[in-house]
Each structure stands twice: as structure tokens, then as C-alpha cells.
C-alpha positions in Angstrom: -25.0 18.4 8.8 -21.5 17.7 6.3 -21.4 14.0 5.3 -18.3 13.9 7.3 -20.1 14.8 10.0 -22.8 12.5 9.5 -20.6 9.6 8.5 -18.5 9.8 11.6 -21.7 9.4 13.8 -22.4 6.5 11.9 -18.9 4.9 12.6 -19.2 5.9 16.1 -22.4 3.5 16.5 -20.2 0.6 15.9 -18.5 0.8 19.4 -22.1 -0.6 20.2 -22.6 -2.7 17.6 -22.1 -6.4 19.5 -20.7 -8.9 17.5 -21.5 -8.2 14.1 -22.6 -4.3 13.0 -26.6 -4.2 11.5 -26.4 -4.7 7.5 -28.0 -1.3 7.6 -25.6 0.7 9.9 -22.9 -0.8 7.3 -25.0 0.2 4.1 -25.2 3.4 5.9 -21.3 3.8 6.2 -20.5 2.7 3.1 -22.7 4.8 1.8 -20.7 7.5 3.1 -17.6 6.7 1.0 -14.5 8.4 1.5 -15.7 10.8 4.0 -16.2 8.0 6.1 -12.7 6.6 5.7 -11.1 8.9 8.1 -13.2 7.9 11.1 -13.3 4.3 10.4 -9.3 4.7 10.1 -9.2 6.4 13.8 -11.7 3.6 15.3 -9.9 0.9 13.8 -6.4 2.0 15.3 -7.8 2.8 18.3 -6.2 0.0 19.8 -6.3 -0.1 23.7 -10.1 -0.6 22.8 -9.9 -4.1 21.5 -9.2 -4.9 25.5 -12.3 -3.2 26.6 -15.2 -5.3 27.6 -18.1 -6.1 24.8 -19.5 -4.9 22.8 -16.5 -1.7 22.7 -13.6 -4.7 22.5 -15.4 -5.8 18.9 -15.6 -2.4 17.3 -11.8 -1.7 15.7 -12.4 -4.9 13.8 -15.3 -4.0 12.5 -14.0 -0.6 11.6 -10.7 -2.8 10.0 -13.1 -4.6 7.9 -15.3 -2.0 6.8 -11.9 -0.3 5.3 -11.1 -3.6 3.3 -14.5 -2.5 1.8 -13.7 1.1 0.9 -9.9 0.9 0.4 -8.5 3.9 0.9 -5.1 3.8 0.3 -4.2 6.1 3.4 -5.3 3.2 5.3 -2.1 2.2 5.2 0.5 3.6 7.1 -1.4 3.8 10.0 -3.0 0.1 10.0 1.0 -1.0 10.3 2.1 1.4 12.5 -0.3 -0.1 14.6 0.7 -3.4 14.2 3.0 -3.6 17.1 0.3 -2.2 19.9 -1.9 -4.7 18.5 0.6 -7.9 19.5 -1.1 -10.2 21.2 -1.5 -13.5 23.4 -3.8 -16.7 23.3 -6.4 -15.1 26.0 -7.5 -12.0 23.9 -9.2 -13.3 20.7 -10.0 -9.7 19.8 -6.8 -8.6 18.8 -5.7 -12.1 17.2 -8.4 -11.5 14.9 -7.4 -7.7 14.3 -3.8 -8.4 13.6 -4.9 -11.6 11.5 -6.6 -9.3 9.1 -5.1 -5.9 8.9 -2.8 -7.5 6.4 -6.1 -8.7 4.5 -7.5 -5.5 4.3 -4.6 -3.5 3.5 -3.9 -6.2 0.5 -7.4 -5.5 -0.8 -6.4 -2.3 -2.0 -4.7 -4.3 -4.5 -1.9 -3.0 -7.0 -2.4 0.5 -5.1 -0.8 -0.2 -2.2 2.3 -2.1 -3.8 4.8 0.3 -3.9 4.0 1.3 0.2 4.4 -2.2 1.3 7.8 -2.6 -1.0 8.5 0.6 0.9 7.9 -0.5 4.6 9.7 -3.7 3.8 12.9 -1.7 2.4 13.0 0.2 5.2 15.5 -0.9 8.1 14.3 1.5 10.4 10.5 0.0 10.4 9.8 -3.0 13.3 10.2 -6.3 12.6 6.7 -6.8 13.0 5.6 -4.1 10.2 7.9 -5.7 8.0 6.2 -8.7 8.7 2.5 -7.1 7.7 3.5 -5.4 4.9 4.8 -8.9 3.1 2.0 -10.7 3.9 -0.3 -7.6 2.5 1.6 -7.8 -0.3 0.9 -11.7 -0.8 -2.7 -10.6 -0.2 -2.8 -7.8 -2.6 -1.5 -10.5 -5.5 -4.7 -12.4 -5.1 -6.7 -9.4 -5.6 -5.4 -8.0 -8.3 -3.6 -10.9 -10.3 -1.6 -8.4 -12.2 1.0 -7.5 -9.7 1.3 -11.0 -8.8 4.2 -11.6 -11.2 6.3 -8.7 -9.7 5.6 -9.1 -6.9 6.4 -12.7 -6.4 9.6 -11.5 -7.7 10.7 -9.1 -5.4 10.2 -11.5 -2.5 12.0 -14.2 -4.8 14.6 -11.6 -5.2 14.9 -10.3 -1.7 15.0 -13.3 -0.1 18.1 -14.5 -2.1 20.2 -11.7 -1.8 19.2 -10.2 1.7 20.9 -11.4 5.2 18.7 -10.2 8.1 17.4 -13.6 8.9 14.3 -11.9 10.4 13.1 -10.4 7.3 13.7 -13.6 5.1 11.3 -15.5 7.6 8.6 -12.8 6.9 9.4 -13.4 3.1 9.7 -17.4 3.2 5.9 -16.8 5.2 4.3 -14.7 2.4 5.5 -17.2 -0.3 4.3 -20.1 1.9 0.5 -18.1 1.8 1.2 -18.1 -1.7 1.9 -21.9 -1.9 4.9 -20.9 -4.4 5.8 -24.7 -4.5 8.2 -23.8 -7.5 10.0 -21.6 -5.1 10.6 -24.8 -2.8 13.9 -25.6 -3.5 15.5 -21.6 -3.3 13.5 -21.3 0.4 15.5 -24.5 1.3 18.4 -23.4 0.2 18.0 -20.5 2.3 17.5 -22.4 5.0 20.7 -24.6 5.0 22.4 -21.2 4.3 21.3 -20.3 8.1 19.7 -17.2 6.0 16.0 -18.0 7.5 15.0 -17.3 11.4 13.7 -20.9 12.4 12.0 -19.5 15.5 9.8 -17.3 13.1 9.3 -19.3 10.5 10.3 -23.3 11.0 11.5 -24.8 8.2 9.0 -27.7 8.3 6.5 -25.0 8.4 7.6 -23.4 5.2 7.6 -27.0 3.5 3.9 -27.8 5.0 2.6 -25.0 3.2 4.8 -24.2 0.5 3.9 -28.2 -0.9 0.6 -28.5 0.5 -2.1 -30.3 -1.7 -4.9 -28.1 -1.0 -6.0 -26.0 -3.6 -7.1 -23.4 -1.8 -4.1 -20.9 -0.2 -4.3 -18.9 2.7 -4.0 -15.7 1.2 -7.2 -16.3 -0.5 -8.6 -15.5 2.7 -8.4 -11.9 1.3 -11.5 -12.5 -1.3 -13.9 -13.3 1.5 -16.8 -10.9 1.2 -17.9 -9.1 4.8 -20.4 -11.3 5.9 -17.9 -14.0 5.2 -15.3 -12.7 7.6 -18.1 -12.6 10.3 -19.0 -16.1 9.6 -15.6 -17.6 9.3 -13.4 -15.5 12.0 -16.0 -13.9 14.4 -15.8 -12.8 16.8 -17.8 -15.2 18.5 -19.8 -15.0 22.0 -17.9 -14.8 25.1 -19.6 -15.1 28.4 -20.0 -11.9 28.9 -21.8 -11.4 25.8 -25.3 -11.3 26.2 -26.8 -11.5 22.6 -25.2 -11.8 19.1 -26.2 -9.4 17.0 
């Protein structure tokens, strides 16, 4: 049997996995490397699942977050051409956490996947909600790897100056405000007297909240959280109709 083959079993088992996959089963993927990258990128796109019944309903996040562990960079384009299917609304927790963490993953490819998010973001043809997931990646990826932080802090400094879709600037003003760029205060609000900023997306007393808040910690350092962390921190958690947590 290939490793492929072998590996995609193994991610298969994770449609049955409950609430949190078996350290083993996930030392045994993992172990598979790359060759278990495409399967886990197939179950964790496989979207319509997430409003299956458990245990099926967990098993795309816990495909997502087993690709923030291998990072493969082709991860990518798929995770945010998802990103639409996977809106959501208060009553399905399952794909709030999935579309709260694709970003997270994505960015923890680090510098890698820079120049794919600065793509999605320049393109006007993309939705407004990949734009949206690509930014926030991006803030993401600067906490991983602290050398593209300067740049890339930049660009959205940059872009949000000089652009006028009002929709994409409140995407921008949200990935600075996970940054907590407090020295970037005063051009946001600029912005926002300008009428340059989409209130409805991103209030303005939002933007302050978090852009000046005095915890130290940021929200983007959500992104460093180990696997086990996520699972403690995020869930899922047990519904009624889950009968054990595993």
C-alpha cells in the first residue's frame, strides 16, 4: 500500500473522530507528511459536512487544523475559495469555528504564503469575503514569522491610504486592529472621517477598542497556539447530541 494511500485512510478516520482526533490517529497523519496534505486539504473543504450531525460535522476542522501543522502552501487557494460556502450564523458553531481559523492556519505558513495573500487581496475579481481572509492571514503569518512583519504592516498601511473600496479598507483597518498597530491609530481615523472605511464591517469604535487596547496579548497571536491548545481553547465542545468527548 503507497503512503498516499495509507495516509488518506488515516485522514478518512477523522470523519469519526468525535470531538477531538486520538493523539495517535494525529501522530499517525503527521507522520504521513506531505502525502497526507492532499487528503486533509479535500476533507477540510468539504464543507456541506460541517452541517452534518456529530461526530462527521467536527471533522473539516480537524482536518483545517492538522494543515496549520503540516503547512503546505497549496493549502491555500482552496482554504479561501472556500471561505464563502463556509459563512455562517450564531446556531452552527461548527462552521464559526472553521471560518475563525482558516485564516490561522493559512498564516502559519508564515513568509510562504505572503505573496498569495498580497495576491488574493489585489485582486478585484476575488469576494469580499476572501479578501477579507487573506488580510487577516496575513496579520497571522507576521506573528509567525516576525520577518515579514515589517512589509507587511506596510502594505496594509499603504493600501489602506491610497485605496477607495470602503469594503476592502474595513478588512485592512481589521487586520491592523489584530495587530494592535496603536501607532497606526491616528491614519485609520483619518480614514474614517474620509468616509474611506465600511462602518457596518468594521465600526469605528471597534477599530479604536482594539487598535488602543491595553492587553498585551493580540488576537492574532491566536495563530501560535499549539493543537491541543486549539482544542482546549475553541472546541468544539459537546452538543446534546454528542454522546462522549473524545
Amino acid at each position: 500500500m503507497s503512503l498516499e494511500t495509507t495516509a488518506g485512510n488515516y485522514v478518512q478516520q477523522l470523519r469519526h473522530a468525535g470531538l477531538r482526533p486520538g493523539r495517535r490517529l494525529v501522530d499517525l497523519i503527521l507522520a504521513c507528511g506531505d502525502a497526507a496534505a492532499d487528503p486533509l486539504i479535500d476533507l477540510a473543504t468539504s464543507i456541506p459536512l460541517l452541517d452534518e450531525k456529530p461526530p462527521v460535522a467536527y471533522a473539516p476542522i480537524h482536518a483545517l487544523r492538522l494543515l496549520g501543522e503540516l503547512r503546505p502552501l497549496r493549502m491555500v487557494e482552496p482554504l479561501l475559495k472556500k471561505s464563502a460556502d463556509a459563512a455562517f450564523d450564531d446556531l452552527n458553531h461548527t462552521r464559526a469555528i472553521w471560518q475563525q481559523e482558516m485564516p490561522q492556519m493559512i498564516g502559519r505558513s508564515g513568509g510562504s504564503a505572503v505573496a498569495l495573500l498580497w495576491t488574493c487581496v489585489d485582486d478585484p475579481n476575488r469576494s469580499d469575503i476572501e479578501h477579507d481572509m487573506a488580510l487577516l492571514a496575513l496579520a497571522y503569518a507576521t506573528v509567525i514569522d516576525e520577518d515579514v512583519r515589517e512589509p507587511v504592516v506596510a502594505g496594509l498601511h499603504q493600501r489602506l491610504m491610497a485605496g477607495d473600496n470602503r469594503t476592502l479598507n474595513a478588512g485592512i483597518v481589521r487586520a491592523m486592529a489584530y495587530l494592535k498597530l496603536a501607532d497606526m491609530y491616528g491614519d485609520v481615523m483619518a480614514r474614517y472621517r474620509a468616509g474611506a472605511v465600511d462602518q457596518e464591517s468594521m465600526p469605528a469604535a471597534t477599530a479604536r477598542q482594539m487598535l488602543l487596547a491595553t492587553a498585551t496579548s493580540r488576537v492574532a497571536d491566536d495563530a501560535k497556539l499549539s493543537l491541543w491548545e486549539r482544542y482546549d481553547e475553541f472546541g468544539p465542545f459537546p452538543e446534546p447530541e454528542d454522546t462522549e468527548y473524545q
